[in-house]
DRENLUM-23597 format. One record per residue (C-alpha): residue in three letters; x, y, z. Coordinates in steps of 0.02 Angstrom, whole numbers, padded with zeros to 5 digits, always signed. Example, Ala and Ser with C-alpha at 12.3 -4.5 7.8 and 13.67 -1.06 7.14 Angstrom:
! DRENLUM-23597
ALA+00615-00225+00390;SER+00684-00053+00357;
This chain:
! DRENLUM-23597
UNK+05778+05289+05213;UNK+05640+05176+05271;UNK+05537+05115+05135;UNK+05374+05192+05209;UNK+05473+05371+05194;UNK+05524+05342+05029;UNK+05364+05297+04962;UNK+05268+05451+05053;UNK+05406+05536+04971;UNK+05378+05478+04790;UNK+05186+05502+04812;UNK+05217+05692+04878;UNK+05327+05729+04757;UNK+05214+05660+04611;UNK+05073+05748+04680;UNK+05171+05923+04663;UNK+05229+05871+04500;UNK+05042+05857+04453;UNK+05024+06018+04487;UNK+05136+06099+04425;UNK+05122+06026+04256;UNK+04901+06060+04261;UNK+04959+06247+04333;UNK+05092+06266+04176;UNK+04961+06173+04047;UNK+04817+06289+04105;UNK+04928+06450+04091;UNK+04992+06399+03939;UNK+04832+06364+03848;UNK+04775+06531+03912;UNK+04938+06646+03875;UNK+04964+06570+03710;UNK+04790+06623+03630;UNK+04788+06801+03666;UNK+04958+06817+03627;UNK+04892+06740+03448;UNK+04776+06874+03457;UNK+04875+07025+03511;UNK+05043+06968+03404;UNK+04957+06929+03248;UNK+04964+06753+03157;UNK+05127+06804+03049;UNK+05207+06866+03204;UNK+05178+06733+03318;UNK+05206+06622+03174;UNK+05371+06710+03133;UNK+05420+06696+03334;UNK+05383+06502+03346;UNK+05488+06471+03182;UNK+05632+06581+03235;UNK+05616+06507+03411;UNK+05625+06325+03337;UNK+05780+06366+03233;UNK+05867+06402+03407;UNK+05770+06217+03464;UNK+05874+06113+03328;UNK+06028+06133+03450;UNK+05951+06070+03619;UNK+05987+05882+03574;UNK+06175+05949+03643;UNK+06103+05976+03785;UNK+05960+05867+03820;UNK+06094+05709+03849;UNK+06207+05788+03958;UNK+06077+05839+04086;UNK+06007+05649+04098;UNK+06193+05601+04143;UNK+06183+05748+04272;UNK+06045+05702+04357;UNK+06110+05520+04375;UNK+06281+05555+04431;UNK+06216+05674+04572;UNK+06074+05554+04634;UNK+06189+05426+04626;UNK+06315+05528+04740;UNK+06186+05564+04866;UNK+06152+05392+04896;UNK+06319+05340+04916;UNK+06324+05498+05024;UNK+06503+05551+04956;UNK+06475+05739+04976;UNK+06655+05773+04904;UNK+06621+05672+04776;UNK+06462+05765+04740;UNK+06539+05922+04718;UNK+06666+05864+04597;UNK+06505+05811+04483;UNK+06430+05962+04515;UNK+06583+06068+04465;UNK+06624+05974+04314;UNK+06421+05970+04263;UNK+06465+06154+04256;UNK+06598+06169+04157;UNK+06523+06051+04020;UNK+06379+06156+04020;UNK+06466+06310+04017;UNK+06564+06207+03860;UNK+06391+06155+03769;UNK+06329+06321+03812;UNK+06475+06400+03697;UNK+06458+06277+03565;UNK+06254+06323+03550;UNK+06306+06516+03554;UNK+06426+06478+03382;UNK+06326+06367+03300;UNK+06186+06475+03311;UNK+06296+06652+03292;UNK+06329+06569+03117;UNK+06237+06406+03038;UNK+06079+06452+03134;UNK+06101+06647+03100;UNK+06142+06611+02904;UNK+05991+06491+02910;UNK+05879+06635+02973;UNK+05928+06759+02854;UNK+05935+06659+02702;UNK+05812+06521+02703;UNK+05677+06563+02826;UNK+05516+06628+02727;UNK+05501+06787+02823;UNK+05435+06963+02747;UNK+05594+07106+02729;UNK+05493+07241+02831;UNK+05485+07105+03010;UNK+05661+07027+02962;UNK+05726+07148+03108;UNK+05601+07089+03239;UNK+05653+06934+03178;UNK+05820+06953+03204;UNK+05774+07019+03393;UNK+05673+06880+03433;UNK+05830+06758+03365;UNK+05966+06841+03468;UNK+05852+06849+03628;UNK+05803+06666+03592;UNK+05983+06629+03597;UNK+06034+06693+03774;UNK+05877+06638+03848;UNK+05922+06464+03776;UNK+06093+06472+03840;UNK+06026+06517+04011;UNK+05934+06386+04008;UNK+06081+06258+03969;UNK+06169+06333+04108;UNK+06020+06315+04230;UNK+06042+06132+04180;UNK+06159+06076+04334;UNK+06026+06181+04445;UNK+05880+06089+04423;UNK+05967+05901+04410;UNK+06021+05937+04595;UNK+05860+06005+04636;UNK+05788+05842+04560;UNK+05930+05741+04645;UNK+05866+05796+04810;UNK+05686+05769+04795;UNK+05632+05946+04820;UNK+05507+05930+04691;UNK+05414+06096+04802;UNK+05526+06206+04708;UNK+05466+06180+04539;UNK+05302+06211+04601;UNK+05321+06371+04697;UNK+05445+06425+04544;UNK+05291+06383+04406;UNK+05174+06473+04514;UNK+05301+06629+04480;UNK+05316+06590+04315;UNK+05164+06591+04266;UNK+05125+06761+04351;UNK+05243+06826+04257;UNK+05176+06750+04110;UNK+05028+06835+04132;UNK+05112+06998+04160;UNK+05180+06985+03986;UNK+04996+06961+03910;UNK+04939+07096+03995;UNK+05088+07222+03962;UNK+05092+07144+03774;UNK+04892+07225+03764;UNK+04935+07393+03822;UNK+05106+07450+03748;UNK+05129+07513+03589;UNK+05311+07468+03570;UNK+05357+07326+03422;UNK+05243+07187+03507;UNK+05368+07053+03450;UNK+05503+07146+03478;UNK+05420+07192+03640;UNK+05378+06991+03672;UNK+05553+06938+03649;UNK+05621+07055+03783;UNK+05493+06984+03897;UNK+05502+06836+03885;UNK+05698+06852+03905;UNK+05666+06924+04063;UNK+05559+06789+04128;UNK+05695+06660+04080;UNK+05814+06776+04197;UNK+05703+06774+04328;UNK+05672+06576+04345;UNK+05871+06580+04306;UNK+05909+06693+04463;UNK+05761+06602+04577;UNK+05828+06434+04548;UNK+06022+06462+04560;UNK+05988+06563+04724;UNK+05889+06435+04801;UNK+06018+06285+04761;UNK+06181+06408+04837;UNK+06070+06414+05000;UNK+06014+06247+05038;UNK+06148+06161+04923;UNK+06333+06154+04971;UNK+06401+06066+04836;UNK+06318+06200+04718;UNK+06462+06315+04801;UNK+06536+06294+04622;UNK+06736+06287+04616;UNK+06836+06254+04478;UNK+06886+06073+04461;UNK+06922+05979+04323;UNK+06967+05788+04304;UNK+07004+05698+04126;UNK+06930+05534+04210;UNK+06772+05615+04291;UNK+06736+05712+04118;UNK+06775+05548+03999;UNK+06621+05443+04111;UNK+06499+05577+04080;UNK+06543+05620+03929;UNK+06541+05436+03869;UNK+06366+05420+03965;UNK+06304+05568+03902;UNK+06372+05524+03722;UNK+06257+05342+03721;UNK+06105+05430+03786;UNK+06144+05570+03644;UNK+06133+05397+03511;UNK+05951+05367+03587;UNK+05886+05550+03574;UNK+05938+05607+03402;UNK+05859+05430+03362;UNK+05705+05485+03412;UNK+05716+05651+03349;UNK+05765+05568+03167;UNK+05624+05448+03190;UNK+05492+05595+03212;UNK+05549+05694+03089;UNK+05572+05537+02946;UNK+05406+05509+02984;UNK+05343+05656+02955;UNK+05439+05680+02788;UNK+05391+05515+02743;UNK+05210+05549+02776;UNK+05214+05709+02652;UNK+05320+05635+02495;UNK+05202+05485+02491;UNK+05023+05559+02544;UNK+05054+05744+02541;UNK+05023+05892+02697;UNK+04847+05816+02766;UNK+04934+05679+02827;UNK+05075+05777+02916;UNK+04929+05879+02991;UNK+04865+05709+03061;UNK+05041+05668+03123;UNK+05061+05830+03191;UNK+04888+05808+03314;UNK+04971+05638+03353;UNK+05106+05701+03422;UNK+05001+05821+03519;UNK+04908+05702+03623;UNK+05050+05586+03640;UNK+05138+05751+03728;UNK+05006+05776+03836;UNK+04956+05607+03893;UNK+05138+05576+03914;UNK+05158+05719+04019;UNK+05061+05642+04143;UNK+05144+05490+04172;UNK+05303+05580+04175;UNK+05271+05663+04319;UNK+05296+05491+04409;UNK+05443+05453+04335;UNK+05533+05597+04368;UNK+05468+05595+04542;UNK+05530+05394+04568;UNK+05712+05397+04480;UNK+05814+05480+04613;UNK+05745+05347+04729;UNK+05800+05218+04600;UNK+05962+05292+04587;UNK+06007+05297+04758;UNK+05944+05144+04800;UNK+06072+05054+04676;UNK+06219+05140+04745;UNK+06197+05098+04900;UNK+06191+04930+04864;UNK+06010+04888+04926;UNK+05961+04791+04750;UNK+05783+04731+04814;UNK+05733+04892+04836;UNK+05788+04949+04669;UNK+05708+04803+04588;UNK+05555+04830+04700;UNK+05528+05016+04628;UNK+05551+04960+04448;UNK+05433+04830+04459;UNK+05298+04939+04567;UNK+05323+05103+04478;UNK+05328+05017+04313;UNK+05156+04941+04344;UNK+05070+05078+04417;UNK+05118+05206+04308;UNK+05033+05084+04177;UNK+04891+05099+04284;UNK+04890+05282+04300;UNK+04903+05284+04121;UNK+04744+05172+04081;UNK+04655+05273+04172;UNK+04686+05423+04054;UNK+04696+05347+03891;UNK+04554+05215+03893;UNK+04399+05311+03881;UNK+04500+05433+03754;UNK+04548+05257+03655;UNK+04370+05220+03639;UNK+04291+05382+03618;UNK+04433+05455+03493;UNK+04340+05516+03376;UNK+04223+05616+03476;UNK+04356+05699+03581;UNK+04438+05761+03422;UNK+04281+05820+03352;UNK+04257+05927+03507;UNK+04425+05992+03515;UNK+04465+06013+03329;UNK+04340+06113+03195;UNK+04400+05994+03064;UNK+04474+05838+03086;UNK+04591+05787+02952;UNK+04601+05603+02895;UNK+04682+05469+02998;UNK+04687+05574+03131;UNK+04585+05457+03260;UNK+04700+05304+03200;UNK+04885+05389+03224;UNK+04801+05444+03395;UNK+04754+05278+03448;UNK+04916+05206+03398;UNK+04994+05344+03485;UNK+04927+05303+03654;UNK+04944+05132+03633;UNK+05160+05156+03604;UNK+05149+05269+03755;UNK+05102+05130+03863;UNK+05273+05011+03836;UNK+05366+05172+03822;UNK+05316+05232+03987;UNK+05364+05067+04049;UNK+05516+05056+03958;UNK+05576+05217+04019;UNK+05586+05156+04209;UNK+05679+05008+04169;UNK+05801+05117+04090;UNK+05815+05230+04252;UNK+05869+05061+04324;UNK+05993+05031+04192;UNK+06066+05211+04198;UNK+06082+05170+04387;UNK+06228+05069+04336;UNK+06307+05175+04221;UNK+06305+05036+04081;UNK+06218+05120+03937;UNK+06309+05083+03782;UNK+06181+04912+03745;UNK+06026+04986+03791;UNK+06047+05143+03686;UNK+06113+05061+03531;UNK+05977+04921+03530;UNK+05822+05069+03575;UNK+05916+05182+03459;UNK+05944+05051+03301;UNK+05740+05008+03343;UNK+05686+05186+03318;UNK+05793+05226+03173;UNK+05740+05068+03075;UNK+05553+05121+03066;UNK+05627+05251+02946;UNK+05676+05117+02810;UNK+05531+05009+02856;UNK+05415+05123+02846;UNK+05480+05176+02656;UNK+05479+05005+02588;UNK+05309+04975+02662;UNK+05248+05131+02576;UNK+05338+05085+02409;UNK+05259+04931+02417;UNK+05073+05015+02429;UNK+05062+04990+02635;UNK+04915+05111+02725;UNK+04977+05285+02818;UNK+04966+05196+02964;UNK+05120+05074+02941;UNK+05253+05168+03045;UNK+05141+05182+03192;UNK+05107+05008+03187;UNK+05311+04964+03172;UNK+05330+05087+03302;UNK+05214+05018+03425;UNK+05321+04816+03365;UNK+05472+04902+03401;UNK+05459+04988+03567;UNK+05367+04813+03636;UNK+05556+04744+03585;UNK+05641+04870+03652;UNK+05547+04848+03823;UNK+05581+04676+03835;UNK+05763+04704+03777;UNK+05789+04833+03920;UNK+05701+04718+04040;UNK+05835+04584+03988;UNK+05983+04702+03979;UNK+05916+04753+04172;UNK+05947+04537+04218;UNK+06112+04554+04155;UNK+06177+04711+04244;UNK+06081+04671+04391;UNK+06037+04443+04412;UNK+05919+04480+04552;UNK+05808+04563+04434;UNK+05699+04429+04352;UNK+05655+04450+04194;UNK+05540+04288+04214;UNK+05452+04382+04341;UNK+05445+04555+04254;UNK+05347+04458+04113;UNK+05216+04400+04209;UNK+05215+04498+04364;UNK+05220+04697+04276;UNK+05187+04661+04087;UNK+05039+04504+04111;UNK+04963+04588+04245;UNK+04969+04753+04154;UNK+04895+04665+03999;UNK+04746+04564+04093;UNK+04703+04726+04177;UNK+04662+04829+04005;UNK+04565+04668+03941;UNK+04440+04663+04079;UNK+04432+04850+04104;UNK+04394+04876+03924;UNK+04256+04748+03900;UNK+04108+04855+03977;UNK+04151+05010+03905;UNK+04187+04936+03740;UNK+03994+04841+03744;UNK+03936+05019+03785;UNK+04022+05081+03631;UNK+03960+04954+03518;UNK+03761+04982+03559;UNK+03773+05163+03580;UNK+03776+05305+03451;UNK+03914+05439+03471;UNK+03867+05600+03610;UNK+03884+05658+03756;UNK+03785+05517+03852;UNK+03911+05360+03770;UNK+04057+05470+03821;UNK+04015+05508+04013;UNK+03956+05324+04006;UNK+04130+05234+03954;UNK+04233+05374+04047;UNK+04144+05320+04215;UNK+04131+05130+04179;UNK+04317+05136+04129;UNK+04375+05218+04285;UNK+04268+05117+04386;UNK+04331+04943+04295;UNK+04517+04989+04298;UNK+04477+05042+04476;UNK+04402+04865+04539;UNK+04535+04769+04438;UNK+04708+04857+04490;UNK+04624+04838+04652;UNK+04607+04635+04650;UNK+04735+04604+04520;UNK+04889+04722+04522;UNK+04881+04755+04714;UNK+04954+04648+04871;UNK+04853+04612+05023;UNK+04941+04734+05106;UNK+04915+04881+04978;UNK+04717+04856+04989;UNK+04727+04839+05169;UNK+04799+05031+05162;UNK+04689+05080+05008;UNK+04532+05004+05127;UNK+04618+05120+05277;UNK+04633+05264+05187;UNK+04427+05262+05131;UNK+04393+05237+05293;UNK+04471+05401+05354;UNK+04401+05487+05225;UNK+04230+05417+05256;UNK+04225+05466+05439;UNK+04320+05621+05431;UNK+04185+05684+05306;UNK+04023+05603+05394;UNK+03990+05498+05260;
């Protein structure tokens, strides 16, 4: 694929992503309040708890689709169709496997766990139970949907997940509006419905991969080699996501034995915006690693080097753009959003963002990495990092350190682990330059946040807090990122097409 496709292709597909993600966000913000209202707060609280309990199992799964999605995309670029199917096939049977091992665990441990432990009042312990069991197969559906979607992914049909989200979240809206009228159990009620969306989306997206997909033909096939390398794949990546599951969660414990529930409230808000901000950028990630993937297998290294070191800079970019103003003007944004805003909230956000930018970056160069299939180094060395802040972050407290001391280590250790992954990328690949990456992604990146902040940041510091400082730094932000990822981060040729593009849109709208 020419490299002028491929990058049309990456900016379509990112653009979709967008919106699906602003479509599901808007929905969801919608849905989710009168579904407060009409549920109750103990029900809805008693269906997010019970819910979650099912949750605690999808680190089985969460692994095992990353693998997926590399071993297909990696398949397609090699263009070994009867290899492909043989991934496909045994992706299924694993998933059928973890899909299993969920339904036990959660038939027993997560059923004994409900009954026994969860504080939940005797007369709605049987809508409890309904929501639990429904939560279950809609989870396991889910799981098996799992091979689905990475092929979907694989192939670049990002249009699907739109069109899909768009059905979704009719039927989302269905649900509110039946929820209002019938008199049946409404959590009860909820749980069925919501089952039956998760059917739905199941149905939609299996049908659409048997037409257009032949390797999603499924057949059984099974082969002891072909199961031990994505198992052993899958296995690594598993190290790295219950890492940062156990980081989150030590945290958060942490936070409570040493300065009780406010701060967990703060952390909890944290974790918000980091979720939603990251959302954004990970729309271009998930739009750019197929073409990474491919690109390896077929041997054409420059180009894989050349979409790590572009996407990895732009996304940056795209990410500024987002978090700057809400850097600066923290404090107000929370104030808007939140009645009350509990203490250290604006300084766990603002470390927050500022992790998310060498995460963000760190993630693409480990979509290179996972290109070659050698994971074992960067997963133990990300995984160790996260875990650590755990230990760290006790001692630190023992020894009378602020609140803010894991977010701090955190925002050390994923710097490391970016420039460990960037290193570990040299090794499994010499024509990537590390020497380069430095200066040419991370330098760049760096002198392009110092200039864009200093006008914003003056407007800050000799204006009071309101509405007029925060459309002021927004604009001057956007405008100073704008001007200096234009001279800095972009090549001659990329402003001769930025230049092009203006000018169409100039003329084609008489301006």
């Amino acid at each position: 694929m020419p490299n002028s496709e491929s990058n049309k292709r990456i900016a379509k597909n990112t653009i979709l992503l967008y919106f699906r993600m602003f479509l599901t966000m808007g929905v969801s913000l919608y849905t989710s309040r009168i579904v407060l209202n009409t549920l109750g707060v103990e029900d809805f609280g008693i269906y997010n708890v019970v819910g979650g309990v099912v949750m605690m199992f999808s680190f089985l799964n969460s692994s095992m689709s990353s693998a997926t999605q590399r071993f297909l995309s990696f398949e397609l670029g090699k263009k070994d169709y009867a290899q492909l199917k043989k991934v496909f096939s045994m992706s299924v049977n694993i998933h059928t496997i973890i899909a299993v091992t969920i339904f036990i665990l959660a038939e027993t441990i997560g059923l004994w766990f409900l009954n026994t432990k969860l504080v939940i009042p005797d007369e709605r312990m049987n809508a409890a139970n309904w929501v639990y069991q429904f939560s279950i197969i809609s989870f396991m559906l889910t799981v098996m949907n799992v091979p689905y979607n990475a092929t979907i992914i694989a192939h670049e049909r990002m249009s699907v997940y739109a069109y899909v989200s768009i059905v979704e979240v009719i039927l989302k809206l269905i649900i509110v509006f039946v929820l209002v009228w019938m008199g049946f159990d409404k959590l009860k009620l909820y749980a069925v419905l919501v089952f039956g969306v998760s059917v739905v989306v199941w149905i939609i997206y299996k049908t659409y991969c048997k037409r257009n997909f032949t390797e999603t033909n499924y057949q059984f096939f099974w082969e002891k080699s072909l199961y031990k390398t994505l198992i052993n794949f899958s296995g690594w990546d598993l190290y790295g996501n219950m890492s940062v599951m156990a980081r989150t969660q030590g945290v958060s414990i942490l936070l409570n034995l040493f300065f009780g529930p406010i701060l967990n409230a703060a952390n909890g808000i944290a974790i918000q915006v980091q979720s939603a901000i990251m959302a954004f950028a990970g729309n271009v990630v998930m739009a750019i690693r197929p073409q990474i993937v491919k690109s390896y297998a077929i041997g054409d290294y420059n180009q894989t080097i050349k979409l790590v070191m572009t996407a990895t800079k732009y996304t940056y970019i795209l990410l500024l753009f987002i978090s700057l103003p809400i850097l600066l003007e923290m404090h107000f944004i929370l104030n808007l959003w939140l009645k009350e805003v509990p203490s250290y909230t604006v300084l766990f956000c603002q470390y927050t963002l500022t992790f998310n930018f060498f995460a963000n970056m760190s993630v693409i160069v480990i979509s290179a990495i996972h290109a070659t299939g050698k994971i074992k180094r960067p997963s133990l060395i990300n995984g160790t990092l996260y875990l650590s802040v755990i230990p760290l972050s006790y001692v630190a407290f023992k020894l009378g350190g602020k609140p803010e001391m894991p977010y701090l280590i955190n925002v050390i250790f994923v710097l490391v682990g970016l420039l460990s992954n960037a290193w570990t990328l040299n090794l499994y690949l010499p024509q990537f330059s590390f020497r380069n990456f430095i200066i040419k992604v991370i330098g760049i990146c760096m002198l392009i946040t110092l200039i864009s902040g200093i006008i914003p940041g003056l407007i800050k510091a000799n204006q009071s807090e309101g509405w007029f400082r925060f459309i002021c730094v927004t604009t001057t932000s956007t405008l100073s990122i704008a001007l200096t990822a234009y001279y800095i981060a972009m090549n001659s040729e990329m402003r001769l097409m930025v230049r092009s593009r203006i000018s169409v849109f100039l003329t084609k709208h008489n301006i």
